[in-house]
PLY file of the C-alpha trace (Angstrom):
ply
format ascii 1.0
element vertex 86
property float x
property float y
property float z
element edge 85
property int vertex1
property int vertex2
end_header
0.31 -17.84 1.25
0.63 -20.62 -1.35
-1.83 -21.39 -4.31
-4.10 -23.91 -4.37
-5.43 -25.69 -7.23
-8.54 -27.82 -6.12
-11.52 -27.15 -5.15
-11.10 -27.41 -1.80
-8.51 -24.87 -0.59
-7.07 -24.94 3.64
-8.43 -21.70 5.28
-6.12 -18.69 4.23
-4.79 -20.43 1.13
-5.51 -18.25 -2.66
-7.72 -20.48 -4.89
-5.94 -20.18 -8.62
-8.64 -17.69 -8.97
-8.03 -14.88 -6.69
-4.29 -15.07 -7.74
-5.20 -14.41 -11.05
-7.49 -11.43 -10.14
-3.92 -9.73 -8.33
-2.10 -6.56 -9.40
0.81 -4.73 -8.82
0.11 -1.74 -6.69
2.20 0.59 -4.30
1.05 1.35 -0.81
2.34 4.76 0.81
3.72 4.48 4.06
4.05 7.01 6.83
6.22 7.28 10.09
5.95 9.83 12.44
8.40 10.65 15.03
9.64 7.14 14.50
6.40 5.75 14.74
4.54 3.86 11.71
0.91 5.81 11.20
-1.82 3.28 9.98
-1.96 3.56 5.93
-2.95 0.36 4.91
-5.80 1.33 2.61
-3.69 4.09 0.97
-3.35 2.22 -2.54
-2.11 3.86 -5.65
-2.18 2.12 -9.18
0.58 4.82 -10.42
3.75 4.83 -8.67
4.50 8.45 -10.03
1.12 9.41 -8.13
2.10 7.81 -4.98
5.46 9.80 -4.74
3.54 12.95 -5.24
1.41 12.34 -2.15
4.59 11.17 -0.01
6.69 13.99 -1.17
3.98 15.97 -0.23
3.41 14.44 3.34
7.74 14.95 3.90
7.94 18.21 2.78
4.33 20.03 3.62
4.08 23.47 6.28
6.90 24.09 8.17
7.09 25.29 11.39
8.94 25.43 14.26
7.12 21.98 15.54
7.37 19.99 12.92
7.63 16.59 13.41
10.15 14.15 11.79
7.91 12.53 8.93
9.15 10.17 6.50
7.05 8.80 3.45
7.45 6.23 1.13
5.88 3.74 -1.79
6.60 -0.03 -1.12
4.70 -1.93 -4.16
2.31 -4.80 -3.23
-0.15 -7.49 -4.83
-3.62 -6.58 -4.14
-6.85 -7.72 -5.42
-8.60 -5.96 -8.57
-11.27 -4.80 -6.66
-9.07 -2.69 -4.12
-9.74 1.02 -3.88
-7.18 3.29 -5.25
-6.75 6.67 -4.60
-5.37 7.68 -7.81
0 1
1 2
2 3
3 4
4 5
5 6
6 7
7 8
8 9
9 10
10 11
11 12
12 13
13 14
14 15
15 16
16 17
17 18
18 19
19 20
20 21
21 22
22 23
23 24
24 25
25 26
26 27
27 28
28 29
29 30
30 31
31 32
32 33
33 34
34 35
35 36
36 37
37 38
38 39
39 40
40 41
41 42
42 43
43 44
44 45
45 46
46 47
47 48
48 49
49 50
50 51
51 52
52 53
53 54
54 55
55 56
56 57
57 58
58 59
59 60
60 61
61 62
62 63
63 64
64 65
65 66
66 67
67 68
68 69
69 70
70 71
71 72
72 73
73 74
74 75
75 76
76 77
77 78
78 79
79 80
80 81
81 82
82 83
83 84
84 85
């Protein structure tokens, strides 16, 4: 999505505004089996803290059925007001 500088923005389209109110954050991201679970609202501000809690989620019990789980940290631009879990 592009910018838009006047005051009358297309549908979808940032106003200068809410670009300006956008930080750098890191998402953690979870597949199971092969398959992507739904972690879209798991935003950390601290990449360090986001590790921990994927590190944690690849390397928790193990048992004899344990699945094939693979977590990561991709960073994205949110908006201020996103929750963060750290």
């Amino acid at each position: 999505m592009g910018g838009c500088v006047s005051l009358h923005c297309p549908a979808g389209a940032l106003s200068v505004h809410e670009i300006l109110e956008m930080i750098m954050a890191f998402m953690l991201l979870v597949m199971v089996n092969g398959e992507m679970r739904d972690t879209e609202m798991m935003y950390f501000k601290n990449i360090n803290r986001c590790n921990f809690f994927a590190n944690a989620i690849e390397t928790g019990y193990k048992n004899d059925k344990q699945y094939k789980i693979t977590a990561w940290c991709e960073p994205k631009m949110v908006p201020e007001a996103t929750k963060f879990w750290d």
